[in-house]
C-alpha positions in Angstrom: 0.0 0.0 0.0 1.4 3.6 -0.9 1.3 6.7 0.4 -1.6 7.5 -1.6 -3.8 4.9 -0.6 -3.1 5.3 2.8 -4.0 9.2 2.9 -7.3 8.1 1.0 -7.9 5.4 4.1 -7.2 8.2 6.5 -10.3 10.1 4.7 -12.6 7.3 4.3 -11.7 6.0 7.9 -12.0 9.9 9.3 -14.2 11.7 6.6 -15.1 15.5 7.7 -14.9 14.8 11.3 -12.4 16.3 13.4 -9.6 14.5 14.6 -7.4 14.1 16.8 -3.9 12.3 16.0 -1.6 10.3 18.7 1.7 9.2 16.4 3.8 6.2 18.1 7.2 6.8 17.2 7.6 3.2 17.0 5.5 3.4 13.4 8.9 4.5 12.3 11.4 1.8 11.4 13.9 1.6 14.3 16.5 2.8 11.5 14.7 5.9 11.6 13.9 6.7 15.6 15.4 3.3 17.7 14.7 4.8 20.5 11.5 3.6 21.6 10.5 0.4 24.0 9.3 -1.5 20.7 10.9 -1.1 17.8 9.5 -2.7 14.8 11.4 -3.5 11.7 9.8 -2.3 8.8 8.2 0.4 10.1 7.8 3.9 7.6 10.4 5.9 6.8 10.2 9.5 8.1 9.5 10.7 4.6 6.6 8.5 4.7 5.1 9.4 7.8 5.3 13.2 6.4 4.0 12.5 3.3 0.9 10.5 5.2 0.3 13.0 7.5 0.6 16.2 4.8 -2.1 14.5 3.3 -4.7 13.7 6.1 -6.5 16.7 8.4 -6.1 16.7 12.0 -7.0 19.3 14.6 -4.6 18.0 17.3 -1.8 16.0 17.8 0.7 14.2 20.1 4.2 12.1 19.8 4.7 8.8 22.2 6.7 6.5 22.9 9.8 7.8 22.8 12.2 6.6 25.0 15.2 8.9 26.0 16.8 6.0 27.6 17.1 4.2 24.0 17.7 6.9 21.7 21.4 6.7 20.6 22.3 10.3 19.5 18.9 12.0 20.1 18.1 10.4 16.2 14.6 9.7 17.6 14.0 12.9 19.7 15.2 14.5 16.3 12.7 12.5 14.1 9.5 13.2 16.6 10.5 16.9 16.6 10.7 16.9 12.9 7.1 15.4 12.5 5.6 18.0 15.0 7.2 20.3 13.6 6.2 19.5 9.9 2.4 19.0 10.9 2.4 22.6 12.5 4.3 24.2 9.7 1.6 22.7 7.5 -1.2 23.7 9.7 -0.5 27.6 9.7 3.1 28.2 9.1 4.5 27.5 12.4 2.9 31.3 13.4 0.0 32.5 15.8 -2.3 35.2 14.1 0.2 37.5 16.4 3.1 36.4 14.8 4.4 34.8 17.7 6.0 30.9 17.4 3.5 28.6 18.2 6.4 25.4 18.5 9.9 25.6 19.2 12.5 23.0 18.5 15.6 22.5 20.5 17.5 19.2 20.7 16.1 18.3 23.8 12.4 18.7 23.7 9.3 19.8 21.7 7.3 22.9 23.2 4.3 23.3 21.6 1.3 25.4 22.6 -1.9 23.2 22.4 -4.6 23.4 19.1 -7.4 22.7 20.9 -7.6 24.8 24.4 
């Protein structure tokens, strides 16, 4: 199944309705974020995951499972950052009406003002 079909699942699955999406870091392939308590081989590439998510409609989001204790190098802190990151960037350019940031990025954590409060 491509990215294609999945993003038309997504719709089907979600239609107009609003949604709210919890991403496990572990749908990543462990090559791609290994630090999580189950890695599964053959898992998306980060790519992937961006291109599915680019292509569905959520109103909120959150990343789990990952697991500081596993992540050589901060790769997986790095990939869950990048996929918040993307998904707010495509939601409104990363900017309140103000102007002011609504995520910031550092290579220790995500900080992120919640969508829906």
């Amino acid at each position: 199944m491509g990215v294609a079909a999945v993003v038309d699942r997504i719709r089907a699955v979600v239609g107009e309705t609003r949604a709210y999406l919890s991403f496990d870091i572990d749908t990543l392939d462990p090559a791609y974020a290994p630090g999580t308590g189950t890695p599964e081989v053959g898992g998306l590439a980060t790519w992937q995951a961006q291109a599915v998510l680019r292509g569905a409609h959520f109103v909120g989001m959150d990343v789990v499972e990952v697991a500081p204790a596993y992540d050589h190098a901060e790769i997986t802190a790095l990939a869950a950052a990048t996929v918040v990151w993307s998904i707010w960037r495509w939601w409104g350019g990363g900017r309140e009406p103000d102007g002011r940031v609504m995520v910031r990025v550092d290579s220790r954590r995500v900080h992120r003002r919640s969508f829906l409060s």
